[in-house]
C-alpha positions in Angstrom: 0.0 0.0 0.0 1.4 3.0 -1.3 0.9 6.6 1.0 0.6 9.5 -1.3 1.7 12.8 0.2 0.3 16.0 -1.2 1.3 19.4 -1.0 -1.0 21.4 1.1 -2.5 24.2 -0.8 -5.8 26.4 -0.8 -7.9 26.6 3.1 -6.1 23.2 4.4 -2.7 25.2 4.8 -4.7 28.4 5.7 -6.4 25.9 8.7 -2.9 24.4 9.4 -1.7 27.9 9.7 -4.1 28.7 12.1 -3.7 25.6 13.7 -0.3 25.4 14.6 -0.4 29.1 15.4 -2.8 28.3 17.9 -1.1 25.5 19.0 1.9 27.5 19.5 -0.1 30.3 21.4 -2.8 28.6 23.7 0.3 27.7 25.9 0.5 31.1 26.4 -3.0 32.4 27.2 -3.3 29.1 29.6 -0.4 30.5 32.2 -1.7 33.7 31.9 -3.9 32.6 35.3 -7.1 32.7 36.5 -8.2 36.2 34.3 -7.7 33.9 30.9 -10.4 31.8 32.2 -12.6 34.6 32.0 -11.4 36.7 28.7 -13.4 38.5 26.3 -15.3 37.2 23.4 -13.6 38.8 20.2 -16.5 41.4 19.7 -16.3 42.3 23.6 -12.2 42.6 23.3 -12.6 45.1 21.0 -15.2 47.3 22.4 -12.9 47.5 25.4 -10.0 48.0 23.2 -12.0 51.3 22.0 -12.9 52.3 25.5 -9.5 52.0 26.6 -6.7 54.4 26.4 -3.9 53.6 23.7 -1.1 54.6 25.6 1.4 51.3 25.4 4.6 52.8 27.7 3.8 50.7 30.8 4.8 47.9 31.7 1.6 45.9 30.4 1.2 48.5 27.3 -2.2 49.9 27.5 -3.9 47.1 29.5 -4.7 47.2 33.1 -3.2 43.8 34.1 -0.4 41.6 32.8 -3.2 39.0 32.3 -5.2 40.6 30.4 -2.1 41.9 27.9 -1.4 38.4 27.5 -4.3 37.0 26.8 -5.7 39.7 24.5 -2.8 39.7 22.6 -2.2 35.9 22.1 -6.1 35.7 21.2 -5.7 38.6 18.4 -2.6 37.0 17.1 -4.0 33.4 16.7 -7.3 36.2 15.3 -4.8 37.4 13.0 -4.2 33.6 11.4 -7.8 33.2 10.8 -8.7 36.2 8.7 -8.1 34.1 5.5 -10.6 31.7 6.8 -13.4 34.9 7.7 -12.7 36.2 3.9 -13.2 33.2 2.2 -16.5 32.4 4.0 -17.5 36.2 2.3 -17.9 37.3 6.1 -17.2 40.8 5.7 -18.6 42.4 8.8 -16.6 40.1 10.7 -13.6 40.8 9.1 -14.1 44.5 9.3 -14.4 43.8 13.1 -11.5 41.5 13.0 -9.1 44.1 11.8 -10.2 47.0 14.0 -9.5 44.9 16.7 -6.4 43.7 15.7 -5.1 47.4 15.0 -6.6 48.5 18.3 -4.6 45.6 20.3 -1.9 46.9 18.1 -1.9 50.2 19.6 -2.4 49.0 23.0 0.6 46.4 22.9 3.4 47.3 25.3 7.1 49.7 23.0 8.7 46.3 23.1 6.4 44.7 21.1 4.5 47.4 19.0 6.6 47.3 16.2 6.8 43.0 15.7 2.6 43.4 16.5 1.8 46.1 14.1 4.5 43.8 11.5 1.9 40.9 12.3 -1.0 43.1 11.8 0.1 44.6 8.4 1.1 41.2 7.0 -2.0 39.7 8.0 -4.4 42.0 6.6 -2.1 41.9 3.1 -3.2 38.4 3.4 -6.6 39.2 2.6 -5.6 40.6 -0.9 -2.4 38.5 -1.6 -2.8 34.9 -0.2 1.2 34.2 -1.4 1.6 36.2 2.3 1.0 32.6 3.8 2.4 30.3 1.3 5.5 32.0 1.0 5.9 31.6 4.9 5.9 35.9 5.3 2.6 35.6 8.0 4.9 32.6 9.8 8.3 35.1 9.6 6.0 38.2 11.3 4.1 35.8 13.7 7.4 34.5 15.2 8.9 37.3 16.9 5.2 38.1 18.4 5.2 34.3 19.3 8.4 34.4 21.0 7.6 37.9 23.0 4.4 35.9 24.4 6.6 33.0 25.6 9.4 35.4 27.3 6.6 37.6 29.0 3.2 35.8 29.5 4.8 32.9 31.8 
């Protein structure tokens, strides 16, 4: 018996994307405590991303709590590997949310991380319109500097 192996292409690498991003981030968002038991749904995380000030020059950026800066921002990264998966199901008032939430968690993310975050953000969204963004690997290169930050800080 003879196992064929095929290249992934189309939404099974987008969903192996996501899933090994995921993967790589839910370690993350389970030691950020107790407070990632009770995060946000997507829609809430961004309405308090709005309320909240932007200021990102404290120690958790502009979020009250080091819990809550991880958590929101491993939960808008993984976001940020699904947006593929939101476009191609024509979901577009999802995806506008998506991305205002991802560029408010952007602006919210503590100096150290702002520039590798809105790199993630940028790349993502150029997804959308260029899907060789994830086939070429260039989501995976910006998501790994965001993905390493997460495991130095949110322990």
């Amino acid at each position: 018996m003879k196992i064929l192996v095929k290249p992934l292409n189309g939404p099974i690498r987008y969903l192996t994307v996501a899933f090994f991003a995921a993967l790589a981030l839910s370690g993350c968002s389970s030691q950020a405590g107790t407070a990632s038991a009770g995060t946000a749904s997507p829609s809430s995380v961004g309405d308090s991303a709005s309320a909240s000030p932007t200021r990102s020059s404290g120690p958790f950026g502009g979020f009250a709590s080091a819990a809550e800066m991880c958590s929101t921002i491993s939960q808008q990264a993984t976001g940020a590997s699904l947006l593929p998966m939101s476009a191609a199901q024509g979901k577009t008032a999802e995806l506008e949310q998506y991305k205002a939430e991802l560029a408010a968690t952007a602006q919210r993310v503590p100096d150290a991380l702002k520039a590798d975050f809105t790199n993630l953000k940028d790349t993502a969204i150029a997804g959308l319109k260029d899907q060789t963004v994830y086939s070429s690997g260039k989501f995976e290169k910006a998501m790994a500097p965001v993905t390493t930050w997460l495991s130095a800080n949110c322990k």
